[in-house]
DRENDRENMI-298232 format. One record per residue (C-alpha): residue number from 0; residue in three letters; x, y, z. Coordinates in pm, 1 decimal. Each point is the difference from the previous one (the first is absolute). Layout:
BEGIN
+-----+------+----------+----------+----------+
: pos : code :       c1 :       c2 :       c3 :
+-----+------+----------+----------+----------+
: NUM :  ALA :        X :        Y :        Z :
...
+-----+------+----------+----------+----------+
This chain:
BEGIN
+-----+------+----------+----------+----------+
: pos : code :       c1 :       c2 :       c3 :
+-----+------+----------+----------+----------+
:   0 :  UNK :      0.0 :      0.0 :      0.0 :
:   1 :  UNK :    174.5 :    340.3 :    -82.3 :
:   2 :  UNK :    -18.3 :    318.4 :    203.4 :
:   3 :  UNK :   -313.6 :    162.3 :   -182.0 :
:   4 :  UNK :   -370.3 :      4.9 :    214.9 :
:   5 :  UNK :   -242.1 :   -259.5 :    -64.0 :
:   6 :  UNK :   -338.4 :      9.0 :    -35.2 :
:   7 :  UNK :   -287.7 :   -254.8 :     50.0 :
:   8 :  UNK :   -324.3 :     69.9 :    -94.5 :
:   9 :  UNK :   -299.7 :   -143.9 :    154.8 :
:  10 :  UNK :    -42.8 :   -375.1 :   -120.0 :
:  11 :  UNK :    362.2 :    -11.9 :   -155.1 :
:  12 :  UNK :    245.8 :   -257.1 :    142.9 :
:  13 :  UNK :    341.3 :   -145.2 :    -99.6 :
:  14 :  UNK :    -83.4 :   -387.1 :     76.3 :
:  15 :  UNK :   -238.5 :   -164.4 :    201.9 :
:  16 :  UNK :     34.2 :   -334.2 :    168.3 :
:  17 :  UNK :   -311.2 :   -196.0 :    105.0 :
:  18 :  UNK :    -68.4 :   -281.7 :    261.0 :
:  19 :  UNK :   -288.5 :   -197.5 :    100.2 :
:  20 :  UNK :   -175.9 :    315.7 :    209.1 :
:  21 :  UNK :    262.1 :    261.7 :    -30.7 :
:  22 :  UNK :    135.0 :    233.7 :   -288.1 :
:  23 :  UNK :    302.6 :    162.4 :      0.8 :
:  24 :  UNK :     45.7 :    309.0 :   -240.5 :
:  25 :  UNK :    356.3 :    170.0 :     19.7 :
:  26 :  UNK :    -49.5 :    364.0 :    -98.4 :
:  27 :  UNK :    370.2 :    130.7 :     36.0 :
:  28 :  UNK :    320.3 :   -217.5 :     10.2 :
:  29 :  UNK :    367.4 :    189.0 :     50.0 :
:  30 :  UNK :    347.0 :   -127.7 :     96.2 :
:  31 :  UNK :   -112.7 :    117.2 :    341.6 :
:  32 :  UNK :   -364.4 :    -83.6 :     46.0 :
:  33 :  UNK :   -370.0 :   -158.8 :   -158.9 :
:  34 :  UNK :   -313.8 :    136.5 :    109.6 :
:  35 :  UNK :   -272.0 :   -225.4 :    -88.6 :
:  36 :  UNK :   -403.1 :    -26.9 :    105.8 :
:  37 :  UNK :   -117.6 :   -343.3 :    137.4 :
:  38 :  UNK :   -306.1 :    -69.8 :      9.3 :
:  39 :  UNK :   -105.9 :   -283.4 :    222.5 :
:  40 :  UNK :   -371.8 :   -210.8 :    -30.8 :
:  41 :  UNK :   -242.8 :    -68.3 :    285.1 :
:  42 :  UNK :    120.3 :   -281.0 :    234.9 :
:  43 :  UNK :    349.9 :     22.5 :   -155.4 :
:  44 :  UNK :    369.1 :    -43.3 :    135.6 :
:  45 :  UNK :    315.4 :     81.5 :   -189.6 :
:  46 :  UNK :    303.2 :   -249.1 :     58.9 :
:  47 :  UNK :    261.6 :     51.1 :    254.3 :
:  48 :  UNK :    246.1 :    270.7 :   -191.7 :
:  49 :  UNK :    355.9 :     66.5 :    166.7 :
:  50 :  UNK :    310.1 :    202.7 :   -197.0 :
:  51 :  UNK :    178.7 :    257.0 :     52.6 :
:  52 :  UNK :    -55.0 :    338.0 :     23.6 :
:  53 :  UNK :   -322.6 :    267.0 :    149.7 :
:  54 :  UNK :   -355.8 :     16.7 :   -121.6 :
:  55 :  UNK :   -245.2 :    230.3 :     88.6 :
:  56 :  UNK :   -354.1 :    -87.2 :    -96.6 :
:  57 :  UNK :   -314.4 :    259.5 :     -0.2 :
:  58 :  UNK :   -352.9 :   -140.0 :     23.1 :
:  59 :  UNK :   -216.3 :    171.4 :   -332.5 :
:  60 :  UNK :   -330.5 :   -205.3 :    138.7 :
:  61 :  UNK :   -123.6 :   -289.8 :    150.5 :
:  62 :  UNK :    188.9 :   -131.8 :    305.3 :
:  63 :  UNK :    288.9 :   -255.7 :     61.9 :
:  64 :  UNK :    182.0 :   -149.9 :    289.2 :
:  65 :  UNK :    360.8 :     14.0 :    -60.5 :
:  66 :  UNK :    234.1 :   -215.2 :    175.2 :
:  67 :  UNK :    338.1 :     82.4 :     61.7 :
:  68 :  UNK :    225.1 :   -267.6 :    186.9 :
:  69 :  UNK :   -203.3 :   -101.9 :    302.3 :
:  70 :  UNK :   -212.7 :    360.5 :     -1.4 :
:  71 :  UNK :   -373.3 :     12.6 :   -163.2 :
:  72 :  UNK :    -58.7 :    382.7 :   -131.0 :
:  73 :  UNK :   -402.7 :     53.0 :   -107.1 :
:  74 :  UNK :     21.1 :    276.8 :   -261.1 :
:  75 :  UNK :   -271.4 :    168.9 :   -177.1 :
:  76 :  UNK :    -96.7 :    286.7 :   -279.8 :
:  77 :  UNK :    343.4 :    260.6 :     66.9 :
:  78 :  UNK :    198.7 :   -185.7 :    280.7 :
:  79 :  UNK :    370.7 :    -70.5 :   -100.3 :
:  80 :  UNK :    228.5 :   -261.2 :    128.9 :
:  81 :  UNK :    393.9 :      4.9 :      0.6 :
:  82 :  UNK :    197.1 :   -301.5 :      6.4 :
:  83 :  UNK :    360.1 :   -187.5 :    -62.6 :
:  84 :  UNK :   -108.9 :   -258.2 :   -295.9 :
:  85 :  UNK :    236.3 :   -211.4 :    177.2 :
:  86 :  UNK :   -215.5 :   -100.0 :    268.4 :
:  87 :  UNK :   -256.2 :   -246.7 :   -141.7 :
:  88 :  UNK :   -340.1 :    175.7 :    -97.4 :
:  89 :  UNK :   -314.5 :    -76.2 :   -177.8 :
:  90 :  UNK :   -329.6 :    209.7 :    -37.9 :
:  91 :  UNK :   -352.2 :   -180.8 :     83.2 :
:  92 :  UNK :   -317.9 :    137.8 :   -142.0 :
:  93 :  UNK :   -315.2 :   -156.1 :    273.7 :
:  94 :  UNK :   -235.2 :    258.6 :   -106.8 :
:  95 :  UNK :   -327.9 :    -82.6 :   -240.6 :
:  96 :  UNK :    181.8 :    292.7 :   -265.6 :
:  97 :  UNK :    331.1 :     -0.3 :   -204.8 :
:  98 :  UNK :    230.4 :    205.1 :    144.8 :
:  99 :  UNK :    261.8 :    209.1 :   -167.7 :
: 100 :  UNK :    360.2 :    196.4 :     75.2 :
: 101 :  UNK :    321.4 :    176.9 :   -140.5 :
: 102 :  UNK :    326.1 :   -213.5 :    128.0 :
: 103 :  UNK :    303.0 :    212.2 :    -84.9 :
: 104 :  UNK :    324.8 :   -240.2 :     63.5 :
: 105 :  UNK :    322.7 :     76.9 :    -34.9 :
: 106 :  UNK :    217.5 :   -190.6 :   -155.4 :
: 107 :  UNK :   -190.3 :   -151.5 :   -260.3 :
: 108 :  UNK :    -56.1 :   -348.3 :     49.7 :
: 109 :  UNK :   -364.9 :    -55.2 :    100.4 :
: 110 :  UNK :   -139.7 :    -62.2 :   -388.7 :
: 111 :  UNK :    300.0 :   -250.0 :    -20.5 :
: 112 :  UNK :   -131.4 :   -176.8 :    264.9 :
: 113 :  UNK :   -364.7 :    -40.0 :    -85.9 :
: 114 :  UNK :    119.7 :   -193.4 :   -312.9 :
: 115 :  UNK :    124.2 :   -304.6 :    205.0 :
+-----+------+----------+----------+----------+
């Protein structure tokens, strides 16, 4: 990625990556970061994620519990959570509606990993 500002419109993305329940689109991808929206189904857990690195995720609607390590975090519409991605961590969806946030992660490995 060179130097110059990028833009996203609404509804663009680079790639997305889709699992049973969950989709993954990455909307900006540097040497030094990704931000991506995930959106996560009803009654839906992601898999057990752990790299290194910090991600920051921002809850856009709905409401997830987020565990980090032994802690639970219950996050809804404009909370943020902070972590080290190398602690273990996973987001769980238990509500009736899909629920949907930014994760900004730095460095960029998270897309790499959903393709396992």
């Amino acid at each position: 990625m060179d130097d110059e500002p990028k833009l996203l419109k609404s509804g663009d993305q680079i790639k997305s990556t889709q699992t049973p329940g969950k989709l993954y689109r990455l909307m900006i991808k540097s040497d030094h970061l990704e931000a991506i929206i995930a959106e996560i189904e009803p009654h839906t857990k992601t898999k057990w994620y752990k790299h290194g690195g910090e991600e920051l995720h921002y809850i856009l609607d709905g409401e997830i519990e987020y565990e980090v390590g032994e802690k639970s975090y219950k996050l809804k519409k404009g909370d943020l959570l902070w972590h080290k991605s190398g602690v273990k961590h996973r987001a769980t969806n238990n509500s009736d509606k899909k629920a949907k946030y930014a994760t900004v992660g730095t460095p960029p490995t998270f897309m790499l990993s959903t393709s396992n």
